[in-house]
TIGUMI-374609 format. One line per field, with one value per atom (N, C-alpha, C): residue in three letters; x negated, y, z; residue number from 0. Coordinates in nm, 2 decimals. Example, Ala and Ser with C-alpha at 12.3 -4.5 7.8 and 13.67 -1.06 7.14 Angstrom:
<nodes>
resn c(Ala	Ala	Ala	Ser	Ser	Ser)
X c(-1.32	-1.23	-1.32	-1.28	-1.37	-1.29)
Y c(-0.57	-0.45	-0.33	-0.22	-0.11	0.00)
Z c(0.78	0.78	0.78	0.71	0.71	0.79)
resi c(0	0	0	1	1	1)
</nodes>
This chain:
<nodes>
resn c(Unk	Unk	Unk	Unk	Unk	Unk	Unk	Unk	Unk	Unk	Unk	Unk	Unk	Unk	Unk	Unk	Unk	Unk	Unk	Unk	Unk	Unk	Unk	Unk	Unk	Unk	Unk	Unk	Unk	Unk	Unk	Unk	Unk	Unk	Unk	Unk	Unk	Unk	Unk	Unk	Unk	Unk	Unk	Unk	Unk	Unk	Unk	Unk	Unk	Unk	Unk	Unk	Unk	Unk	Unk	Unk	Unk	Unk	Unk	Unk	Unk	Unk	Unk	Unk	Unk	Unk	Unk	Unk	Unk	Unk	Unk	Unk	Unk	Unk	Unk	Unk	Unk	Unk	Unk	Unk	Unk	Unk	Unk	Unk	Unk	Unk	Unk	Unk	Unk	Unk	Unk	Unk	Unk	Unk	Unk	Unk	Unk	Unk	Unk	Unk	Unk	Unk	Unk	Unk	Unk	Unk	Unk	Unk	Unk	Unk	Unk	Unk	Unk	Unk	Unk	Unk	Unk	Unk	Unk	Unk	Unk	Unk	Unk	Unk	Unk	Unk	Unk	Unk	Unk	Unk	Unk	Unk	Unk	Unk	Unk	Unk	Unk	Unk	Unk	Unk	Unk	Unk	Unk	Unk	Unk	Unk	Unk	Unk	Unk	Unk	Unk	Unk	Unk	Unk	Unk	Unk	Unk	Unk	Unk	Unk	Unk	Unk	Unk	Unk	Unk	Unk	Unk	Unk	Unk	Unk	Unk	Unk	Unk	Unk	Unk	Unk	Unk	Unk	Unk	Unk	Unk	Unk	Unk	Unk	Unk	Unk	Unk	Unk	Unk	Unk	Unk	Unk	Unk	Unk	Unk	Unk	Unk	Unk	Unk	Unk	Unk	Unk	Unk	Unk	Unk	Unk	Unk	Unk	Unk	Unk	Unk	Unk	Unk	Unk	Unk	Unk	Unk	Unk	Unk	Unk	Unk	Unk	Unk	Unk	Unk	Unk	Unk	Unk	Unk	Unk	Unk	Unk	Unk	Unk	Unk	Unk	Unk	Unk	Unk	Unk	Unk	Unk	Unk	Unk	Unk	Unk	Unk	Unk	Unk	Unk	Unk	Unk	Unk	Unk	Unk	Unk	Unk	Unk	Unk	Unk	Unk	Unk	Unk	Unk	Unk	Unk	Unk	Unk	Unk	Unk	Unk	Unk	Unk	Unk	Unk	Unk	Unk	Unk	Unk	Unk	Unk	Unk	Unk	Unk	Unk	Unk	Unk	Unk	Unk	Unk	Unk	Unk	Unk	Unk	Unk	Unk	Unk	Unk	Unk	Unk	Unk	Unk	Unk	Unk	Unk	Unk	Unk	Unk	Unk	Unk	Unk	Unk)
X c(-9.44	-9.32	-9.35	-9.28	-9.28	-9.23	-9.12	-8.98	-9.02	-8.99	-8.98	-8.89	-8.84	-8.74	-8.83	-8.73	-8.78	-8.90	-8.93	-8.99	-8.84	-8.95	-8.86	-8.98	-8.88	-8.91	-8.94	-9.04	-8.99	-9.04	-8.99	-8.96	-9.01	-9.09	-9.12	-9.23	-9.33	-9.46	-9.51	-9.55	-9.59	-9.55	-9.44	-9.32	-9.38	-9.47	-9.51	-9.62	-9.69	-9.76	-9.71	-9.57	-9.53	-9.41	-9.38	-9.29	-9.36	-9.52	-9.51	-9.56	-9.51	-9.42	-9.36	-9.24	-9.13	-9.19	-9.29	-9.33	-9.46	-9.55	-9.72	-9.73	-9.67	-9.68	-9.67	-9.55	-9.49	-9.60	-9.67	-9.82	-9.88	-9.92	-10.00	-9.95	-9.82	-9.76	-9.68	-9.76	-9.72	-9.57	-9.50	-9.42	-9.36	-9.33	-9.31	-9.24	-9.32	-9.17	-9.23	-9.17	-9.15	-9.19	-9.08	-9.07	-9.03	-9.02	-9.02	-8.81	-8.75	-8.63	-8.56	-8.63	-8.57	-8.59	-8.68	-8.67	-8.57	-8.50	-8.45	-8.34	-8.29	-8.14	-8.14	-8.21	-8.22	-8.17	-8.27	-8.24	-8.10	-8.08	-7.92	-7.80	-7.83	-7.72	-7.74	-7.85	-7.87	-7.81	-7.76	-7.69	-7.54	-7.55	-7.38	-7.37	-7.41	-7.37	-7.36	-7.40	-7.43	-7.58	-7.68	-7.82	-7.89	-7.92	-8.00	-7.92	-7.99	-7.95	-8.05	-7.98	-8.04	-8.04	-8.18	-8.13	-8.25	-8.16	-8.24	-8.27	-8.37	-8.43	-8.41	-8.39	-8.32	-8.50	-8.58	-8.71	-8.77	-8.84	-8.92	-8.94	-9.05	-9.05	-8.98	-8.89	-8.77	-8.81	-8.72	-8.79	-8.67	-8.69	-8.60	-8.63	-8.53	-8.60	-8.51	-8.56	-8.46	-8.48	-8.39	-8.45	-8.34	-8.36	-8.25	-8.11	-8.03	-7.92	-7.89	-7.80	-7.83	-7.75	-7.64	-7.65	-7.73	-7.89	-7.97	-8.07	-8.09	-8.15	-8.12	-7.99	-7.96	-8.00	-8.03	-8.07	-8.24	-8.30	-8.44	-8.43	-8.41	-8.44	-8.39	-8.30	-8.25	-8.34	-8.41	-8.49	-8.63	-8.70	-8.84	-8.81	-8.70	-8.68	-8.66	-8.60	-8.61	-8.72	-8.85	-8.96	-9.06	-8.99	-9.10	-9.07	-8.94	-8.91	-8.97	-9.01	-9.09	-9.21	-9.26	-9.43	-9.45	-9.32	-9.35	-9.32	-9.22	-9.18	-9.30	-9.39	-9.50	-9.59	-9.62	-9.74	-9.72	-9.57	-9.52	-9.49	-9.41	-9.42	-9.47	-9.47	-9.58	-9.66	-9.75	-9.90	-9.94	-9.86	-9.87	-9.86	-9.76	-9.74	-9.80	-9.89	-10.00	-9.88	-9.75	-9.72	-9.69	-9.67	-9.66	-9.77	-9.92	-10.05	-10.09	-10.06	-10.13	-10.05	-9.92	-9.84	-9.86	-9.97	-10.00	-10.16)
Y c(10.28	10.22	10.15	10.21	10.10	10.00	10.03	9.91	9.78	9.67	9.55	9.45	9.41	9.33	9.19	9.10	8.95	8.89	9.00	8.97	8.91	8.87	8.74	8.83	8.85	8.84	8.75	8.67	8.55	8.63	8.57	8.57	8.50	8.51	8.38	8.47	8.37	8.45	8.55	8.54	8.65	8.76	8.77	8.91	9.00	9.09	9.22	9.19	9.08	9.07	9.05	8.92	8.90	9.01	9.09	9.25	9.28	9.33	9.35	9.28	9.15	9.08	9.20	9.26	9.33	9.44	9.49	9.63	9.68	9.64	9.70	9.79	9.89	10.02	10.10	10.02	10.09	10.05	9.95	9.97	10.07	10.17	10.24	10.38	10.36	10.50	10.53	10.48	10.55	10.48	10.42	10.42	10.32	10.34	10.27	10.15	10.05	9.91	9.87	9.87	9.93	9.77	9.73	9.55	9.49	9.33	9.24	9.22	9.28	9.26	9.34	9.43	9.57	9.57	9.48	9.46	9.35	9.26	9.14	9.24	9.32	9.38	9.45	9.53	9.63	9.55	9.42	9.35	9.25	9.28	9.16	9.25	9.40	9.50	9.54	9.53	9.52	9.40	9.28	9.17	9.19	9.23	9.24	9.37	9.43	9.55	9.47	9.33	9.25	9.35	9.40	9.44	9.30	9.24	9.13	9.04	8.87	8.76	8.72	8.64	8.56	8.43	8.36	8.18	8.16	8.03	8.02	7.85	7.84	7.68	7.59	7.47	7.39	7.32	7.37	7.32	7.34	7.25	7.28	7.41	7.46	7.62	7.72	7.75	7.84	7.95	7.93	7.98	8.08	8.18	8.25	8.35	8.36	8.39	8.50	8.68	8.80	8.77	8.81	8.87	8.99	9.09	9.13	9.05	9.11	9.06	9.12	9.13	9.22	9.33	9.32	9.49	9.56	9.47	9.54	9.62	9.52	9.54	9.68	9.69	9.78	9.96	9.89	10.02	10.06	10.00	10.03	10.18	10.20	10.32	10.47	10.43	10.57	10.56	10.48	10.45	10.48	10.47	10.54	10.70	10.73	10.85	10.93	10.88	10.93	10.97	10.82	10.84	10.96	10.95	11.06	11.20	11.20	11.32	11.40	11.28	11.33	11.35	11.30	11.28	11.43	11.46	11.55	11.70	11.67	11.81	11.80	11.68	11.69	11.81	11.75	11.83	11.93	11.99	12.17	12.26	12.17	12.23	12.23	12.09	12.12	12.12	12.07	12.07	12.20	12.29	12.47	12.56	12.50	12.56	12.54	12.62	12.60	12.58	12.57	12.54	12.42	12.34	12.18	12.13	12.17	12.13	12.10	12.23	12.21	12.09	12.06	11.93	11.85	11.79	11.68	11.63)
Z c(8.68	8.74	8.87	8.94	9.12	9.10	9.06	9.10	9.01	8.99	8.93	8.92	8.83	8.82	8.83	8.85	8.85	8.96	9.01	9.17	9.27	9.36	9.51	9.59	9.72	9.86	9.92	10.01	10.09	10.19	10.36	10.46	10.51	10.59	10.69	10.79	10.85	10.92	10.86	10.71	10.67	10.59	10.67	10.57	10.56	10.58	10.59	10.45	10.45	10.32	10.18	10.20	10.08	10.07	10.11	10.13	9.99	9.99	9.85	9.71	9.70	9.59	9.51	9.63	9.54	9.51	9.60	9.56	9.59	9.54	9.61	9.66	9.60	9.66	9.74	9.79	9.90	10.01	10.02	10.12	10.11	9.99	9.96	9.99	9.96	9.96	10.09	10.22	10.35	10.41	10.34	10.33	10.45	10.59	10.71	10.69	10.73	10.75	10.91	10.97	11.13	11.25	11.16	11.19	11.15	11.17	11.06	11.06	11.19	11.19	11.12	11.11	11.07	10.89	10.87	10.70	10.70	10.76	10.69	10.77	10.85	10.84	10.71	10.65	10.56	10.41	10.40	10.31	10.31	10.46	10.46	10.44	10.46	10.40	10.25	10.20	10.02	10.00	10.07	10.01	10.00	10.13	10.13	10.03	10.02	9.90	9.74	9.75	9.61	9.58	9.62	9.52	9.54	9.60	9.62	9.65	9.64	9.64	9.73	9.83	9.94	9.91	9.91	9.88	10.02	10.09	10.22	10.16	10.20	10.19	10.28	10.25	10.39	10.45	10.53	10.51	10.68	10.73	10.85	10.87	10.80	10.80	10.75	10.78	10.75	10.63	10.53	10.37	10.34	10.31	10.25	10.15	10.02	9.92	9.90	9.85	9.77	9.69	9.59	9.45	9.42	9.32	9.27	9.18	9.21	9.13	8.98	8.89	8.81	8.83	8.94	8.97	9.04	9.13	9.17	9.08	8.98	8.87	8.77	8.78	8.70	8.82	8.90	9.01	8.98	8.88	8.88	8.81	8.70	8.64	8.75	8.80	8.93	9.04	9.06	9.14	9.09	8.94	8.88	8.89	8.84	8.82	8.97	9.09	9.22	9.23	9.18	9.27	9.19	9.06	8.95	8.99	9.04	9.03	9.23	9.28	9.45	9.41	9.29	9.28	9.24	9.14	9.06	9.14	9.28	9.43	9.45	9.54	9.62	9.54	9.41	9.33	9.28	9.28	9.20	9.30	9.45	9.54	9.70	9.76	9.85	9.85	9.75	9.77	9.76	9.68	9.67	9.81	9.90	9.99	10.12	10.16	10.29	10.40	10.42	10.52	10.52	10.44	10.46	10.42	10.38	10.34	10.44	10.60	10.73	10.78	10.77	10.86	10.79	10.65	10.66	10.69)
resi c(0	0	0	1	1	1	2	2	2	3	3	3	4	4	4	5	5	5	6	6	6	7	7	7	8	8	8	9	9	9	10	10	10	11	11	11	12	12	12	13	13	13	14	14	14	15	15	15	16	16	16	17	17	17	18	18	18	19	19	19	20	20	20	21	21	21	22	22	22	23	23	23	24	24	24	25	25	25	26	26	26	27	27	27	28	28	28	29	29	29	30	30	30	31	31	31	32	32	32	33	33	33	34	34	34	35	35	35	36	36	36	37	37	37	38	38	38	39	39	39	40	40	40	41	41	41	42	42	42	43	43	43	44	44	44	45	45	45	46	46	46	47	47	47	48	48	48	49	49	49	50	50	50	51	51	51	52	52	52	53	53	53	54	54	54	55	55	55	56	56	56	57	57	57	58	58	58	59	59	59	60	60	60	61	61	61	62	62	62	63	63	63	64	64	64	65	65	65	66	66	66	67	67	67	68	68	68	69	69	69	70	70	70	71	71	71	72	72	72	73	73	73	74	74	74	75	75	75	76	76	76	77	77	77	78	78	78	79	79	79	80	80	80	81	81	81	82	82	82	83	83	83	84	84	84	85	85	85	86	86	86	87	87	87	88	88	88	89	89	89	90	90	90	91	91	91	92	92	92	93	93	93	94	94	94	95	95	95	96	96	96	97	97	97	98	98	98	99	99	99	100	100	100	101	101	101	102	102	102	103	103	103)
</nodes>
């Protein structure tokens, strides 16, 4: 399982490290986070959608915390199964096929 319930985001200098709090993986698994603005838009439109909850800290160094909500929560299992069912394309069918073996 990727996904996790009951993990927090925080924000601050080092967002690209505590990014995986929510998810280790996605470091491992190629997976682009581009810039640090471009994750806190990403995550401020998962709020307005209600998936995540934003709690900001009133604090010298500006603190801000995700978590899932429980309707983000309930987005885990379509989300294991998305990723089981890529792990499971990559290895039935591209890894088979020499034309996308050479583009990676």
């Amino acid at each position: 399982m990727i996904f996790r319930s009951a993990n927090t985001v925080r924000l601050g200098k080092a967002a690209f490290t505590s990014f995986t709090a929510l998810s280790p993986s996605l470091m491992t698994t190629g997976v682009p986070i581009s810039t640090t603005s471009m994750l806190v838009n990403q995550l401020r439109e998962l709020e307005d959608h209600l998936i995540v909850h934003r709690e900001v800290y009133p604090v010298v160094s500006p603190k801000v915390e995700y978590s899932l909500t429980e309707y983000g929560e309930s987005l885990i299992p379509v989300l294991n199964a998305m990723y089981e069912w890529g792990k499971g394309y990559i290895r039935d069918v591209l890894d088979k096929d020499p034309q996308y073996k050479s583009a990676t």
